[in-house]
C-alpha positions as a printed Julia matrix, in Angstrom:
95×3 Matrix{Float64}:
 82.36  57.87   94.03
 78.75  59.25   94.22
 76.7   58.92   91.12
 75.44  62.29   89.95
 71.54  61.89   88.59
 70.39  63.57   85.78
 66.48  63.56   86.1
 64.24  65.96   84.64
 60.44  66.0    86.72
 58.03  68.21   85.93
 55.0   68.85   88.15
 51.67  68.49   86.61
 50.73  71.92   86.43
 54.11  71.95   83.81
 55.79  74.04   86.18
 59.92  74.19   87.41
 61.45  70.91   87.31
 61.19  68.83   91.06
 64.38  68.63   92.86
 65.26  65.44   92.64
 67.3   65.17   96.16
 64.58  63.76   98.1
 64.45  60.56   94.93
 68.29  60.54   95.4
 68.38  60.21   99.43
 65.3   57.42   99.14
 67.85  55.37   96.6
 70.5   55.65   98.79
 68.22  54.44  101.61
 66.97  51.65  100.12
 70.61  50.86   98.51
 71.93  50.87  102.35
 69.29  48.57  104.24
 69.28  45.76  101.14
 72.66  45.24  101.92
 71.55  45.35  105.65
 69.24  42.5   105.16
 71.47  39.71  105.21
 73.12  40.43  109.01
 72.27  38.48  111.93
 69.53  39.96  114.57
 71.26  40.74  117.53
 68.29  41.08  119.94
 66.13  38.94  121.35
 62.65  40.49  120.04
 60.36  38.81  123.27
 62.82  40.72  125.51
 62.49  44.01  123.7
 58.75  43.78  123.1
 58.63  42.51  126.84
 60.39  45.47  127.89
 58.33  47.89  125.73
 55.08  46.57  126.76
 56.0   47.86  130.01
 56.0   51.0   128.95
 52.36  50.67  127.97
 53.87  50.81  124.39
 53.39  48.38  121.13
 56.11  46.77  118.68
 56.14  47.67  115.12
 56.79  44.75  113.18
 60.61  46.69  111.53
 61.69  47.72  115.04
 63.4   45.03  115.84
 65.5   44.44  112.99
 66.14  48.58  113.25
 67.2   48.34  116.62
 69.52  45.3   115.74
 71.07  47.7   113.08
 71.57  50.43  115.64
 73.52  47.71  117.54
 75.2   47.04  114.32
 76.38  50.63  113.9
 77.5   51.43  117.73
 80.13  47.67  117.73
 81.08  49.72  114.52
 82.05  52.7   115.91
 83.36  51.01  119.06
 85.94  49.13  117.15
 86.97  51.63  115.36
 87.59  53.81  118.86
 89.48  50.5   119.78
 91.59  50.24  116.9
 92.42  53.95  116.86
 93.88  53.25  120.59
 96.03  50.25  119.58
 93.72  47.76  121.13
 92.27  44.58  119.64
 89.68  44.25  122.28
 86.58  46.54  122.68
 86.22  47.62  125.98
 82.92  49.58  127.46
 84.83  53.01  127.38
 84.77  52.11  123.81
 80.9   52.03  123.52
């Protein structure tokens, strides 16, 4: 059940109150990848920056361990397609 927040914030001319969504959605965010940190990377970072570089791009220091939870999230969904069909292996239609 989703917490409902109570927060009064005025600005500092004493105007309306702030909405207070954008504080909400920034909690939730930082709720979500705290429990994130403990999981295993499952890239291998020279291979990504490898491939990157030749793209004439750089590596920010938090894209690998994004991209390794956008991994995370696609075996998610691709068991779950699996499951739904009755199957206890993922297969690539599933991805």
């Amino acid at each position: 059940m989703e917490k409902i927040y109570r927060v009064q914030v005025q600005h500092s001319t004493g105007r309306e109150p702030k909405d207070i969504t954008k504080l909400k959605e920034n909690y939730l965010m930082a709720k979500k990848k705290s429990s994130r940190k403990n999981r295993e990377v499952l890239v291998v970072a020279s291979k990504v920056k490898g491939y990157i570089k030749t793209k004439k791009m750089n590596t920010s220091a938090d894209s690998i361990a994004a991209l390794s939870n956008k991994i995370y999230c696609m075996i998610d969904e691709a068991a779950t397609r699996s499951k739904a069909n009755g199957r206890k292996t993922v297969k690539a239609q599933d991805v």
